[in-house]
N, C-alpha and C positions, 0 to 999 in steps of 0.2 A: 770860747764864747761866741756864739752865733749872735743876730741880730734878725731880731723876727717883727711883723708889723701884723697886728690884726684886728680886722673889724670885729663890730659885732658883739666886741668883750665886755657887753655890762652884765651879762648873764649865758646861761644856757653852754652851747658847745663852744665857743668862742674865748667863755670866762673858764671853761674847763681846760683848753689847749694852752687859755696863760700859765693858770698853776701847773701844767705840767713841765711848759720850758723855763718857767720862771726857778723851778726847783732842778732844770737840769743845768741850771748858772747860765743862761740866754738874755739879753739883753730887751726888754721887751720897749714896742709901741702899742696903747691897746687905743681904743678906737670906739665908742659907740656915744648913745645920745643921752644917757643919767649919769652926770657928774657921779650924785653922790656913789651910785653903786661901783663906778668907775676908781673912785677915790678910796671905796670901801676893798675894793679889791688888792688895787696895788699895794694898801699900805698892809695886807694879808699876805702877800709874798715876799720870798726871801730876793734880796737882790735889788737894785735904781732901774725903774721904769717912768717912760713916758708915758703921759696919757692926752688924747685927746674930746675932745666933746664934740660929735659931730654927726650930723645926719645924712646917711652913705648916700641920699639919692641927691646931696647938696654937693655936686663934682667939684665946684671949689673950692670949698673947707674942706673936701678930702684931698685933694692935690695938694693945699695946703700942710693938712700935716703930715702927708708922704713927705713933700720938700724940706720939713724941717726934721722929721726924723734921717732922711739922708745927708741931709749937713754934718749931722754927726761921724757919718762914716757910712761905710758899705750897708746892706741889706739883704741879708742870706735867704730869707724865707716870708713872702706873703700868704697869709691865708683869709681870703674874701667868703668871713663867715654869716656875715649878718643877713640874717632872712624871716622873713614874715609870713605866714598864714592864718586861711578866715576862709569861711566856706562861700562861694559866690556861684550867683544863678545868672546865667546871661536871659532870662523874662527878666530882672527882676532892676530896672532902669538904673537903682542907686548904687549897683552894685561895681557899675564900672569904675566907676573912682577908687573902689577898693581892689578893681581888681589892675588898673594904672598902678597903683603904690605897689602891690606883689609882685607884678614885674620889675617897677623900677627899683625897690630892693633886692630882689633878688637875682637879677637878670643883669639889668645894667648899671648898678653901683659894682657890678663882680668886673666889669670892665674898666670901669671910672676905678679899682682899685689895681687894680695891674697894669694900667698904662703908665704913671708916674716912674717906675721901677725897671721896666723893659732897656730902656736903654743903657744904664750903670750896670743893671746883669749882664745886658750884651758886652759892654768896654771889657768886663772883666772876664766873661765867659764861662759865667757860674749862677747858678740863684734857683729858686723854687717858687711856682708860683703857685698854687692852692687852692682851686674853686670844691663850694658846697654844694653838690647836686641830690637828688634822692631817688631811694626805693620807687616813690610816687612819679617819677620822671620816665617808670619803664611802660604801664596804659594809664589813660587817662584815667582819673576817678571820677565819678558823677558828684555835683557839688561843691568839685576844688578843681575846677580847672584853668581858675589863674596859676592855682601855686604847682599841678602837674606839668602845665604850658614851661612856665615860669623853668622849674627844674629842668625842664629834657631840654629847655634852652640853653642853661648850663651849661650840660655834658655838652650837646654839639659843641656852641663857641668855645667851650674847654678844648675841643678835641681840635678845633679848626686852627685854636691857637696853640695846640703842641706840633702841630703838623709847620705851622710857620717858625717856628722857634727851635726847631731840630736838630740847625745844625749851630746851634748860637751855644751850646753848653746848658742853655737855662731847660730845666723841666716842670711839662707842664702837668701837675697833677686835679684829677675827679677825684674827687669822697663822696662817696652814695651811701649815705645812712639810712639806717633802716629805722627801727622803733628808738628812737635815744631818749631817757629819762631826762627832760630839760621842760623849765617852764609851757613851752609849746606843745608840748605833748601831754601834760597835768590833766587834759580836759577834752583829750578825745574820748565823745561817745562810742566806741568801739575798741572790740579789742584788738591789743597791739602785741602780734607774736616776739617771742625774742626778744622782749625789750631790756634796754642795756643800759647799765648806771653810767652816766655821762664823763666819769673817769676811763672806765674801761675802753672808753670808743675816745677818749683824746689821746691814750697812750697809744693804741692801734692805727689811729688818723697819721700821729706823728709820728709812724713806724713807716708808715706808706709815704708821705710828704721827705723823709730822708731818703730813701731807696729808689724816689723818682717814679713810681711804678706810674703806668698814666691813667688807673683807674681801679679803686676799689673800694666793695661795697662792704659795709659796718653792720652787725657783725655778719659772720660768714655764713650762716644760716640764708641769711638774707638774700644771698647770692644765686641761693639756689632754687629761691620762691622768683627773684627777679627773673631766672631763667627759663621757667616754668609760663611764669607770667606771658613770656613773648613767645611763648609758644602755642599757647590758649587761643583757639579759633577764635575771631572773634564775636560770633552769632553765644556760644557758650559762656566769652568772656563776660557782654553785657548781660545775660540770663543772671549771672548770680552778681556784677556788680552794681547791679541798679537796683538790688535787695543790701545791698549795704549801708550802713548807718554813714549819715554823712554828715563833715565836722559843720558845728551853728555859722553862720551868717552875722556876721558885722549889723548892729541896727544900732 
């Protein structure tokens, strides 16, 4: 039985990666900010899990119950999934508040979730730590570039923190999802290639999170449009992405 901590799990990719270690008999901590769907979760899985109630960009109630899930014992695997987006215009004055909260979800609670754990992985010389980057982090989208900024922030600090953590045993793993069937996605105006029922991309997440690998994109189709993507002039690129439907805007 492993011992896994993740944000995020009131819903979406987060609540998909519990029920998947929850059924492969893991010990779970789940992490996000509605009680009741939090409540409604665990008590849906096979197996004693914690739960906490907590708002990721709140670094002390997350420190919090990282410290009291390690009380119990070791910590095999973090995954820092909780992330938010909302289409934002830098003309558009009110939008920076929302575009503060996309970063500080998604960016810097991904660090405020891996710092508590660093040091107990290093004693022991084992652990996995799990950031969520995306598709959208490989060019910028017009309309969302809190939450493209946001992701390709991700991968780097992901990557600047496997590079420090290399020779410590612990690995550090990117998931770059592509189109995933999850709340967040219900309501994009535009279509979304490949898109993938949120089981199939927890099983595949948690296939790459075991193996260490330090980076890989959901599903594999995807991999090949990201590559494509950075390969795109970009006088061509903006030609046809500023004719792209772009997600609503917070009002």
């Amino acid at each position: 039985m492993r011992r896994v901590f993740i944000t995020g799990a009131s819903s979406g990719i987060g609540a998909a990666l519990a029920l998947f270690y929850a059924r492969r008999g893991d010990r779970l901590a789940l992490l996000g900010r509605r009680r009741d769907a939090l409540l409604a979760l665990r008590d849906s899985l096979p197996g004693s899990h914690r739960i906490y109630v907590a708002d990721v960009r709140d670094r002390a109630a997350l420190h919090a119950a990282a410290q009291d899930f390690l009380a119990e014992g070791p910590v095999d695997i973090v995954i820092a999934s909780a992330g938010i987006s909302a289409g934002t215009l830098t003309e558009e004055l009110d939008d920076f508040q929302v575009f503060e909260s996309i970063v500080a979800t998604n960016l810097n609670a991904t660090v405020a979730t891996f710092e508590p754990f660093i040091a107990s992985m290093k004693q022991r010389g084992a652990g996995r730590l799990a950031g969520i980057a995306s598709v959208a982090a490989v060019r910028g989208l017009p309309g969302a570039g809190a939450y493209s900024a946001s992701k390709a922030a991700v991968r780097t600090y992901c990557e600047s923190l496997r590079v420090e953590l290399s020779r410590t045993g612990i690995k550090v793993v990117t998931i770059a999802p592509g189109f995933i069937q999850t709340p967040m996605t219900a309501h994009n105006p535009y279509k979304m290639p490949f898109l993938m029922p949120v089981d199939r991309f927890a099983e595949q997440a948690a296939a790459a999170i075991d193996k260490g690998v330090s980076y890989k994109v959901i599903p594999w189709q995807m991999a090949g449009v990201a590559r494509l993507l950075g390969l795109v002039p970009d006088r061509l690129y903006d030609y046809f992405a500023f004719k792209r439907k772009r997600k609503p805007r917070v009002h």
